[in-house]
Backbone atoms as SQL, in Angstrom:
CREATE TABLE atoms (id INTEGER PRIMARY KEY, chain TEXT, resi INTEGER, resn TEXT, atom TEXT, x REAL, y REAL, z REAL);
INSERT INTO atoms VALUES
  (1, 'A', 1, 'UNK', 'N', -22.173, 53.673, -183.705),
  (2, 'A', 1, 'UNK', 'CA', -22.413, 52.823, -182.577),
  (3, 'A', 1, 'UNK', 'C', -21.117, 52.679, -181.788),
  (4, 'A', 2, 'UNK', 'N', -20.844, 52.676, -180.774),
  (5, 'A', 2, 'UNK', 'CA', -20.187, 52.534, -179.515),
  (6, 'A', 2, 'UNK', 'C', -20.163, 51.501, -178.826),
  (7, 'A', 3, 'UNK', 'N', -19.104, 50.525, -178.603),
  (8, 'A', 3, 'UNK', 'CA', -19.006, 49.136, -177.933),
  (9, 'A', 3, 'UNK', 'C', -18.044, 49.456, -177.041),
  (10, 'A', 4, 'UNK', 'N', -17.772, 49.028, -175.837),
  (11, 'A', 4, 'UNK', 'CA', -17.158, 49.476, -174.628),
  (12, 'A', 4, 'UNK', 'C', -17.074, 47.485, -173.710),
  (13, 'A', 5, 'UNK', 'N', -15.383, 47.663, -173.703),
  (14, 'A', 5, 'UNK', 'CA', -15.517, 45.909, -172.768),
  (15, 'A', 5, 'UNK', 'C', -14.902, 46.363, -171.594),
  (16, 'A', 6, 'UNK', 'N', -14.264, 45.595, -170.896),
  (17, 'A', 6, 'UNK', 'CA', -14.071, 46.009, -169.434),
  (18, 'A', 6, 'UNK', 'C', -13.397, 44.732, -168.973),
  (19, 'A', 7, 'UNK', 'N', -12.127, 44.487, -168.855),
  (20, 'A', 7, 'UNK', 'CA', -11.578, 43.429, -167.654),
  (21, 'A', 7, 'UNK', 'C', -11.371, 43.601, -166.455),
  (22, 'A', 8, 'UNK', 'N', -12.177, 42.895, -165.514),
  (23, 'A', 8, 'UNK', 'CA', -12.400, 42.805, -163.956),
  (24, 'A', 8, 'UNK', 'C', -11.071, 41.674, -163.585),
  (25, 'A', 9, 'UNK', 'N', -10.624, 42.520, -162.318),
  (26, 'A', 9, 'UNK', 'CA', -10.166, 41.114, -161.386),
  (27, 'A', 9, 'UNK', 'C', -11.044, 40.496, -160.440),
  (28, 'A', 10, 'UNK', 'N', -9.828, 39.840, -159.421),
  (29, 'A', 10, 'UNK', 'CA', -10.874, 39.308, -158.981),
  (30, 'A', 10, 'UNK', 'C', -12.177, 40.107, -157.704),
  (31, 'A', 11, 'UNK', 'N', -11.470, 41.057, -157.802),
  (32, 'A', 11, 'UNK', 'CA', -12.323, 41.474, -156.333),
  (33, 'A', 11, 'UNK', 'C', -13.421, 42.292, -157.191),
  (34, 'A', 12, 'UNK', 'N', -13.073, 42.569, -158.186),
  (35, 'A', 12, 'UNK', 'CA', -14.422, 43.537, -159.142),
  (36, 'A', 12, 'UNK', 'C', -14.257, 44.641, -159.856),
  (37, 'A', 13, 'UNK', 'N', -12.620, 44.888, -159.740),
  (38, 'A', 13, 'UNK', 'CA', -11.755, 46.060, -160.058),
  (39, 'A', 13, 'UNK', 'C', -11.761, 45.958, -161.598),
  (40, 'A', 14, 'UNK', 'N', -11.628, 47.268, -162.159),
  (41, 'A', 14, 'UNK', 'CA', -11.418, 47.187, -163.867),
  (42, 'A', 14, 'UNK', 'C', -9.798, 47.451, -163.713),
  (43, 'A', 15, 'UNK', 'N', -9.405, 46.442, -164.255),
  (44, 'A', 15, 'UNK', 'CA', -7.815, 46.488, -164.423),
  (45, 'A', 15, 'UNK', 'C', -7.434, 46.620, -165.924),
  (46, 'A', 16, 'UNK', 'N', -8.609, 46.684, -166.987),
  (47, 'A', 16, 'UNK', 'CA', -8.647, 47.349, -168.725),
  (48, 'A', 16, 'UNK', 'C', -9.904, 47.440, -169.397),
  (49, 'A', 17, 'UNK', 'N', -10.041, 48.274, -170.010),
  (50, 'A', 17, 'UNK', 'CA', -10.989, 48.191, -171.377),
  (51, 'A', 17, 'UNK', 'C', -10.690, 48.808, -172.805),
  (52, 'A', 18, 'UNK', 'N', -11.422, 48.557, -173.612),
  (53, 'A', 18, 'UNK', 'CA', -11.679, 48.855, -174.653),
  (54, 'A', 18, 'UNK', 'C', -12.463, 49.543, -175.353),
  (55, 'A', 19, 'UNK', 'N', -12.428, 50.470, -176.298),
  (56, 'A', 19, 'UNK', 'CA', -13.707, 51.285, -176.856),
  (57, 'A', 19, 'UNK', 'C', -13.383, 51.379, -178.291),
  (58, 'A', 20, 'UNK', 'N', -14.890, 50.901, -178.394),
  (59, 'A', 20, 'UNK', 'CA', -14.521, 51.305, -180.351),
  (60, 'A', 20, 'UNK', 'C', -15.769, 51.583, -180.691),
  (61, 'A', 21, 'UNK', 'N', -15.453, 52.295, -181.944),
  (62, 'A', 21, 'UNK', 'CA', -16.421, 53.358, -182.777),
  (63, 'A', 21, 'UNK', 'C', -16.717, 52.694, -184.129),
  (64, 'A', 22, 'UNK', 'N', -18.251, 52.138, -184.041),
  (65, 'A', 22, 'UNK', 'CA', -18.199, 51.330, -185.212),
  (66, 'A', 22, 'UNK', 'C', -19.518, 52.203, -186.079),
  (67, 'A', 23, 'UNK', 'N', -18.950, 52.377, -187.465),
  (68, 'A', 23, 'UNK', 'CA', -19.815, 52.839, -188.238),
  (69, 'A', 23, 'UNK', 'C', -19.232, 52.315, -190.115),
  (70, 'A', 24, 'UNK', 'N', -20.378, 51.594, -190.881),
  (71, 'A', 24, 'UNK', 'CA', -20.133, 51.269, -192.165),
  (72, 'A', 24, 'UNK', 'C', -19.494, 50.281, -191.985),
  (73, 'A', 25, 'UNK', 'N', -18.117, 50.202, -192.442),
  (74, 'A', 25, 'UNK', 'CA', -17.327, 48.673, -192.632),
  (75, 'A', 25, 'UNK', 'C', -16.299, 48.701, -191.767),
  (76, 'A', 26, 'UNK', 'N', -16.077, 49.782, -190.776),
  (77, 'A', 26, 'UNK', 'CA', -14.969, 49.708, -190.207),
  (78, 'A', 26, 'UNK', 'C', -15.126, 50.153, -188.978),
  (79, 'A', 27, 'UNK', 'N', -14.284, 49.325, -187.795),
  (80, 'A', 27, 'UNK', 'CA', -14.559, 49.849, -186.409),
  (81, 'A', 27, 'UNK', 'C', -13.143, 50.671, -185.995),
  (82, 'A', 28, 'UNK', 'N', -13.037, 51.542, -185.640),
  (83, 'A', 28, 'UNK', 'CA', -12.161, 52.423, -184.927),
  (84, 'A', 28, 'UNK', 'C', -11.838, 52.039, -183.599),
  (85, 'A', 29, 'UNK', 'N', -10.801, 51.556, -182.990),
  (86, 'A', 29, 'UNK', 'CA', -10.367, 51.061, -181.666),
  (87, 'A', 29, 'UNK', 'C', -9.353, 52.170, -181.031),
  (88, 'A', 30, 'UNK', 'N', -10.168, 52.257, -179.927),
  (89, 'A', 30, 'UNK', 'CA', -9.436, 53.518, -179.409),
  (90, 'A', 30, 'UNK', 'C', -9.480, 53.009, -177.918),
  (91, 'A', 31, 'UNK', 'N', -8.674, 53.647, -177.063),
  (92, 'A', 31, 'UNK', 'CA', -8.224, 53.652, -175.274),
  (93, 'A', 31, 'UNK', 'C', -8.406, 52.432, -174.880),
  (94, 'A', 32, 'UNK', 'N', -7.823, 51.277, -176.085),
  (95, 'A', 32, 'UNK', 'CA', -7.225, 50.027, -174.713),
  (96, 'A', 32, 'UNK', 'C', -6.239, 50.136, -173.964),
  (97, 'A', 33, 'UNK', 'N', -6.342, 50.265, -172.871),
  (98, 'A', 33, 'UNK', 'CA', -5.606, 50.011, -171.495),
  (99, 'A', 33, 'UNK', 'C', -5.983, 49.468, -171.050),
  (100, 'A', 34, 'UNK', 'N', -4.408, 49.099, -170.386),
  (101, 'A', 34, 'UNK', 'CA', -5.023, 47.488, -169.003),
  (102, 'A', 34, 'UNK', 'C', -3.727, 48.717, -168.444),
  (103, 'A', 35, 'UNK', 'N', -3.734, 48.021, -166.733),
  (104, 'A', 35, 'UNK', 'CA', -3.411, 48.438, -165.760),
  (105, 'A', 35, 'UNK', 'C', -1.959, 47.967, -165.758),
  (106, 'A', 36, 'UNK', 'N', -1.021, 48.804, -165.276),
  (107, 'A', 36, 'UNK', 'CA', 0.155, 48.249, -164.890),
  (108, 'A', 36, 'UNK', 'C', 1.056, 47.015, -164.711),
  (109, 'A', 37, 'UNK', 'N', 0.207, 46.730, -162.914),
  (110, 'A', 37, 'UNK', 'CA', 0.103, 45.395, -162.402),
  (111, 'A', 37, 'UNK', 'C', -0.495, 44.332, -163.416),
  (112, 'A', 38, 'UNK', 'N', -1.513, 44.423, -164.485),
  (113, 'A', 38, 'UNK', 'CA', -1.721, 43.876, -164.712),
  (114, 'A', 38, 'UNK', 'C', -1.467, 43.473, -166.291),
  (115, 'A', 39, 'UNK', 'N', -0.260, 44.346, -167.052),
  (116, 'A', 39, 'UNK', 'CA', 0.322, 43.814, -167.862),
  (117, 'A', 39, 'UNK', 'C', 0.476, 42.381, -168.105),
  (118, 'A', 40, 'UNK', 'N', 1.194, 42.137, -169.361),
  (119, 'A', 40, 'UNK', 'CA', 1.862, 41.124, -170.169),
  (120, 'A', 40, 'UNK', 'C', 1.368, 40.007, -169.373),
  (121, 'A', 41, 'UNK', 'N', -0.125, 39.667, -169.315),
  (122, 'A', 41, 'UNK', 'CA', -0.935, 38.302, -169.098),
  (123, 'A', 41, 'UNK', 'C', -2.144, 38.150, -169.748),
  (124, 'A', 42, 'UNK', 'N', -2.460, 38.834, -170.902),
  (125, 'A', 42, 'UNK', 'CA', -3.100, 38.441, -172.097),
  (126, 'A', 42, 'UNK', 'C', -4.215, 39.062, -171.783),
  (127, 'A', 43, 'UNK', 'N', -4.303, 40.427, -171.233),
  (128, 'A', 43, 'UNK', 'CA', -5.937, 40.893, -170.986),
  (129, 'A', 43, 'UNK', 'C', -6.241, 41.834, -172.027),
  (130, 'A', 44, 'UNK', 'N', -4.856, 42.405, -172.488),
  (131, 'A', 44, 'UNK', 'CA', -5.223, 43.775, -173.427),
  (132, 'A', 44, 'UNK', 'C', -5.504, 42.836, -174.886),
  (133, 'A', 45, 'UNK', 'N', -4.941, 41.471, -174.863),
  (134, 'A', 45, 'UNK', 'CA', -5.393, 40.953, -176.326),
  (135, 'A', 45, 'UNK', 'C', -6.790, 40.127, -176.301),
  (136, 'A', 46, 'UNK', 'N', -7.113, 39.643, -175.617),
  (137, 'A', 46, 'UNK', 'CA', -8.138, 39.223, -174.971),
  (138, 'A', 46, 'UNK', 'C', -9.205, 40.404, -175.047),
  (139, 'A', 47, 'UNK', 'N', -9.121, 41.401, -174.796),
  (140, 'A', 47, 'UNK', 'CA', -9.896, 42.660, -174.785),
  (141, 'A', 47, 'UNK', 'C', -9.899, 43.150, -176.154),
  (142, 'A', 48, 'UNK', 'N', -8.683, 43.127, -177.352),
  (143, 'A', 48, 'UNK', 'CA', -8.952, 43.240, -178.230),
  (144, 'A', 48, 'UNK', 'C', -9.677, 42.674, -179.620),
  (145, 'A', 49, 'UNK', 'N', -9.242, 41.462, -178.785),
  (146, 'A', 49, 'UNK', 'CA', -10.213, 39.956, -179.770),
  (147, 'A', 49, 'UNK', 'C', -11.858, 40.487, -179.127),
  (148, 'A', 50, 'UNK', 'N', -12.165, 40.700, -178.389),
  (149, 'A', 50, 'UNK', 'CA', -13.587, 40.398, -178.238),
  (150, 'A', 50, 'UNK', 'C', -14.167, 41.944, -178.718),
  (151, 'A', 51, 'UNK', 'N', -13.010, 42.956, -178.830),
  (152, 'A', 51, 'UNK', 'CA', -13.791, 44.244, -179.358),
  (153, 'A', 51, 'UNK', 'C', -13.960, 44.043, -180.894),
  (154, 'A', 52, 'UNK', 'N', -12.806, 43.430, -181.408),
  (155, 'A', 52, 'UNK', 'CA', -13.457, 43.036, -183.266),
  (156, 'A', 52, 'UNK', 'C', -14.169, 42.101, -183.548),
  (157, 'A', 53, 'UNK', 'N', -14.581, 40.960, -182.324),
  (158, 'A', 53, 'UNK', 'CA', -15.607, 40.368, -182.443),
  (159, 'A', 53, 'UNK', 'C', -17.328, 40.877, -182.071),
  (160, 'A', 54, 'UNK', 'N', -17.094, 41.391, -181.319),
  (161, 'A', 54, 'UNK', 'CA', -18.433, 42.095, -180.773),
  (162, 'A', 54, 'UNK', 'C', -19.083, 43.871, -182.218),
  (163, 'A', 55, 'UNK', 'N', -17.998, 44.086, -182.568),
  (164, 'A', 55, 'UNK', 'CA', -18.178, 44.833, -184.095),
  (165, 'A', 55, 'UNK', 'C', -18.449, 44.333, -184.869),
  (166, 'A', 56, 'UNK', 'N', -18.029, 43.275, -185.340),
  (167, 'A', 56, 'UNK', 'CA', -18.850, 42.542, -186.478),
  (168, 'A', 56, 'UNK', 'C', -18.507, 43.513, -187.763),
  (169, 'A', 57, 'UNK', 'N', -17.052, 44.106, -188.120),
  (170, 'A', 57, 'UNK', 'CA', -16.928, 44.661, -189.067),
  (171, 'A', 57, 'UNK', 'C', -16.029, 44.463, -190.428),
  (172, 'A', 58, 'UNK', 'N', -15.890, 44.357, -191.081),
  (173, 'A', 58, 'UNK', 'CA', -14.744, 44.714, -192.343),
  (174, 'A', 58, 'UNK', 'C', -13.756, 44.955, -192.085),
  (175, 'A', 59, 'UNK', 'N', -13.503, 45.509, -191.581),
  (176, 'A', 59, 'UNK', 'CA', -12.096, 46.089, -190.988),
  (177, 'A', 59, 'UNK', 'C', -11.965, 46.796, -189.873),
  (178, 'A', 60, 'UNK', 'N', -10.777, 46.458, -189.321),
  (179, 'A', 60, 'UNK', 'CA', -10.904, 47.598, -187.592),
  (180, 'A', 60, 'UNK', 'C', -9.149, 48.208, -187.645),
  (181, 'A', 61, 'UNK', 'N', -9.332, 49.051, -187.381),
  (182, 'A', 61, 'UNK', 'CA', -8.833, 50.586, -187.517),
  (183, 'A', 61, 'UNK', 'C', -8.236, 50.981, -185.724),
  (184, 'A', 62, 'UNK', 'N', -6.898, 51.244, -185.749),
  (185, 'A', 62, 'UNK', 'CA', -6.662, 51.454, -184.329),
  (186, 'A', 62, 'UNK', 'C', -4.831, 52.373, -184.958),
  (187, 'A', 63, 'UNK', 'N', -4.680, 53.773, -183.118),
  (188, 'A', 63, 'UNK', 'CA', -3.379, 53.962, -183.601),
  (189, 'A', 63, 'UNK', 'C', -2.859, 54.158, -182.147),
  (190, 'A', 64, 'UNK', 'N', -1.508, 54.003, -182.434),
  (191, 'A', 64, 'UNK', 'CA', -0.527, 54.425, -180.886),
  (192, 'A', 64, 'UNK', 'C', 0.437, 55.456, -181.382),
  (193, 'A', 65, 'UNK', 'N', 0.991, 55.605, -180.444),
  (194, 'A', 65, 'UNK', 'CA', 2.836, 56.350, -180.867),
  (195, 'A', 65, 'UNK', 'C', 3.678, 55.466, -181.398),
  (196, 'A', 66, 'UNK', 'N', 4.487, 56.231, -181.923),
  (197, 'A', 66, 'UNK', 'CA', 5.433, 54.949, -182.693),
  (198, 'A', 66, 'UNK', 'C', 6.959, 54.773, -181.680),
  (199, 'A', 67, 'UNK', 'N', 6.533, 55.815, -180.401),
  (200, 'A', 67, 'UNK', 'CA', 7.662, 55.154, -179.620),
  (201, 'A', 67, 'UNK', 'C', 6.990, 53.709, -178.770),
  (202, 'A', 68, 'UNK', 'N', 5.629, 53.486, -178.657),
  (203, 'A', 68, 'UNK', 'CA', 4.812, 52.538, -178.064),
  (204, 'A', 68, 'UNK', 'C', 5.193, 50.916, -178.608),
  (205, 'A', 69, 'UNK', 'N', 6.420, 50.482, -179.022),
  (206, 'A', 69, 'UNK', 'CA', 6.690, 49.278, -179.342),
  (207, 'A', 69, 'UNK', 'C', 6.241, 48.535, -178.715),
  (208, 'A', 70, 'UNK', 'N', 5.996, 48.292, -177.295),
  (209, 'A', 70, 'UNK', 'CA', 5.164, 46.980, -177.154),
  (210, 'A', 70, 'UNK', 'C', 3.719, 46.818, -177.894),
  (211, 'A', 71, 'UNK', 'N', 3.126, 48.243, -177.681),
  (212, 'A', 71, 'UNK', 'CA', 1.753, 47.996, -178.215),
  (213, 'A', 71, 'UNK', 'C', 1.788, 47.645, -179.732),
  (214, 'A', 72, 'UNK', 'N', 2.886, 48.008, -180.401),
  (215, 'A', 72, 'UNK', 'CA', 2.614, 47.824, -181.796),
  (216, 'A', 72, 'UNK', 'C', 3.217, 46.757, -182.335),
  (217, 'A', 73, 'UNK', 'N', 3.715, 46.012, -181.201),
  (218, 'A', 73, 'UNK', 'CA', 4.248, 44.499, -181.804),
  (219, 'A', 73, 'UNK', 'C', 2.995, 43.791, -181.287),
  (220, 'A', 74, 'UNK', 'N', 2.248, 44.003, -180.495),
  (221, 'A', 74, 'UNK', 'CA', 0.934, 43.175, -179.815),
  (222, 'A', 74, 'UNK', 'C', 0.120, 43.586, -181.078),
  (223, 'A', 75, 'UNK', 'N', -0.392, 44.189, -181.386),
  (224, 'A', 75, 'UNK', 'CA', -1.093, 44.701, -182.353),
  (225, 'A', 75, 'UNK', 'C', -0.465, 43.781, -184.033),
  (226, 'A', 76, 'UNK', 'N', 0.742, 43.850, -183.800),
  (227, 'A', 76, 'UNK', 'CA', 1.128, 43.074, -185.314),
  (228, 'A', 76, 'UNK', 'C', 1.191, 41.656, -185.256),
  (229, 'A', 77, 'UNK', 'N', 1.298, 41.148, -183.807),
  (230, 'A', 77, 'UNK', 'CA', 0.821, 40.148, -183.565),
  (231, 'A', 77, 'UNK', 'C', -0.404, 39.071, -183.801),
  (232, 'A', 78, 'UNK', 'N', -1.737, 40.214, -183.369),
  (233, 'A', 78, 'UNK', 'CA', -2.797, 40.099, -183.846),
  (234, 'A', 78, 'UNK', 'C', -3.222, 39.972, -185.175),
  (235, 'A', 79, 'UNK', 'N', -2.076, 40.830, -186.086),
  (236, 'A', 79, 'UNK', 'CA', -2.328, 40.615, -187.300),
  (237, 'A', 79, 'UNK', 'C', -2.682, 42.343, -188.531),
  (238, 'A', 80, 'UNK', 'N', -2.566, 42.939, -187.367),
  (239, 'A', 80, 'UNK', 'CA', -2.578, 44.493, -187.706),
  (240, 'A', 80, 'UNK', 'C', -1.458, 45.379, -188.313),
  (241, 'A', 81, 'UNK', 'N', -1.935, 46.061, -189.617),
  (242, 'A', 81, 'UNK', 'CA', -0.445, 46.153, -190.568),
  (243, 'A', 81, 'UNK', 'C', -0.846, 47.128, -190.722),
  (244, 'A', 82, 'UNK', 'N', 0.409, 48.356, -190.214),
  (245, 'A', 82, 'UNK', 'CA', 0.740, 49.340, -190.656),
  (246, 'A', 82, 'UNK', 'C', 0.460, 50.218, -192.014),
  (247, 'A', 83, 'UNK', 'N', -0.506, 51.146, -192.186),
  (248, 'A', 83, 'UNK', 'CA', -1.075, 52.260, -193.249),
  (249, 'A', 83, 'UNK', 'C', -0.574, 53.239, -192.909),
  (250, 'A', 84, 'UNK', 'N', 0.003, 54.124, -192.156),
  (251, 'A', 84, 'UNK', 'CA', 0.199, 55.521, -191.929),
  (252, 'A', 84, 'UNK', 'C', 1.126, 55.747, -190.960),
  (253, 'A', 85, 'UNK', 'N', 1.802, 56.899, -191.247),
  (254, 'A', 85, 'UNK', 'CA', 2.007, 57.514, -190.080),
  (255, 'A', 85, 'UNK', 'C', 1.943, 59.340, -189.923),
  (256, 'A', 86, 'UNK', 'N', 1.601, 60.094, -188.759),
  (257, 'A', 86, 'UNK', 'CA', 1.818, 61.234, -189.219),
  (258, 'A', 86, 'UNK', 'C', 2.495, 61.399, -187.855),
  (259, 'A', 87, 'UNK', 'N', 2.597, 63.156, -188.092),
  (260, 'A', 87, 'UNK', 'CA', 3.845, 63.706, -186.984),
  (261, 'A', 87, 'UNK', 'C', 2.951, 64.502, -186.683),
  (262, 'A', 88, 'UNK', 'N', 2.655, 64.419, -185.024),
  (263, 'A', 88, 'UNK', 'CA', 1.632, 65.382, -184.417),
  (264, 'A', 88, 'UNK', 'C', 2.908, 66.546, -184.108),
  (265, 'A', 89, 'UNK', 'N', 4.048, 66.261, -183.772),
  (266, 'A', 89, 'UNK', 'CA', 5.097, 67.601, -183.317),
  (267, 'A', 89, 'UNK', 'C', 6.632, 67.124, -183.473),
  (268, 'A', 90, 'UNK', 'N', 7.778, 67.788, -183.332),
  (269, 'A', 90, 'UNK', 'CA', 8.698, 66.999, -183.687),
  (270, 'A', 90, 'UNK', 'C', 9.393, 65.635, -182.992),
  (271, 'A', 91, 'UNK', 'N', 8.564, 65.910, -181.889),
  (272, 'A', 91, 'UNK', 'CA', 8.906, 64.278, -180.959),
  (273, 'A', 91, 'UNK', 'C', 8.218, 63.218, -181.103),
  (274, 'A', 92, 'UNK', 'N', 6.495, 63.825, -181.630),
  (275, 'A', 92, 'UNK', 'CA', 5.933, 62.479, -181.597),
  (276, 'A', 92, 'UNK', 'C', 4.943, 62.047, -182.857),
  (277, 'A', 93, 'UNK', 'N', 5.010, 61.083, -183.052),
  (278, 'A', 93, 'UNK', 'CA', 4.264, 60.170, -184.386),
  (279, 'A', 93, 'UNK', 'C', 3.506, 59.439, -184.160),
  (280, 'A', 94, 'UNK', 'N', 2.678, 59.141, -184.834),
  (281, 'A', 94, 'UNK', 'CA', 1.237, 58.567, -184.619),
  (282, 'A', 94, 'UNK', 'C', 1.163, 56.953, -185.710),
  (283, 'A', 95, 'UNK', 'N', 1.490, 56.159, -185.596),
  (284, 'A', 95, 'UNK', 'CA', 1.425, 55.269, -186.456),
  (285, 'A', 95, 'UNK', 'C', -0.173, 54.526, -186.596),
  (286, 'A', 96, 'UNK', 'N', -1.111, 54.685, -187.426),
  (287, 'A', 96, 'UNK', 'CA', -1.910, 54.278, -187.685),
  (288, 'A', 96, 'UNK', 'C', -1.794, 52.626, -188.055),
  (289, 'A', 97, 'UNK', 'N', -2.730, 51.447, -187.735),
  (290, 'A', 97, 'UNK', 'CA', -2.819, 50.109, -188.221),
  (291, 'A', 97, 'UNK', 'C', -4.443, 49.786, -188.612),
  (292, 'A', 98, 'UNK', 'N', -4.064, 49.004, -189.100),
  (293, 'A', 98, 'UNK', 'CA', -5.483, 47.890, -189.477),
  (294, 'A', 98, 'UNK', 'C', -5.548, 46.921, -189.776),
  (295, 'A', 99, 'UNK', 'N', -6.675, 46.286, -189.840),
  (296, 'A', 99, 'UNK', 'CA', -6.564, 44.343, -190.120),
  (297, 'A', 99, 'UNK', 'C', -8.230, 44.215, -190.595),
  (298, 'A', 100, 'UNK', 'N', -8.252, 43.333, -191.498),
  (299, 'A', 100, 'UNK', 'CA', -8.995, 42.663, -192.500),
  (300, 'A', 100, 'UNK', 'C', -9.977, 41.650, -190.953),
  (301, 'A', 101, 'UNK', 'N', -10.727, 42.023, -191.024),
  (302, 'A', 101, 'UNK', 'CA', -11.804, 41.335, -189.595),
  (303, 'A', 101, 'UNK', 'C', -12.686, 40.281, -189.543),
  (304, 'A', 102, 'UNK', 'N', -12.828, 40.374, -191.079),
  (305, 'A', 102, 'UNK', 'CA', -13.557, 39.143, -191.545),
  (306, 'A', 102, 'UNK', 'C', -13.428, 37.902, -192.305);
């Protein structure tokens, strides 16, 4: 199953969303983005609270780059702890997280 959110401004514009892949006990969170302009004012966490709420799962499952420090202090913020990492090439790494949802 597939859950998809969407933050509008005000004129009707998607300035972020969210997509996750929920199957068994765990939802997979993949392509949150929010927009530029519309950084660091609480839409990408806001977008992420309502994607592990709207899953209804065991656990939710999400990864960035591990040069992506903002995202992965927002993410540890939330409460999401580091399981993995691998090396897609010699520049870049993939740090896998997850968090207990229920």
């Amino acid at each position: 199953m597939i859950f998809i959110r969407k933050a509008l401004n005000e004129d009707g514009k998607i300035v972020g969303s969210v997509r996750a892949v929920c199957n068994d006990d765990t939802a997979y969170i993949g392509k949150l983005i929010v927009h530029p302009d519309w950084q660091r004012k609480g839409i990408g966490t806001r977008l992420l609270l309502e994607i592990e709420q709207l899953c209804q799962r065991e656990r939710c499952e999400l990864f960035t780059s591990t040069r992506s420090t903002g995202n992965i202090k927002l993410y540890e913020r939330l409460g999401y702890v580091s399981f993995k990492e691998t090396a897609v090439n010699d520049e870049l790494r993939f740090v896998y997280l997850e968090k207990s949802c229920r």
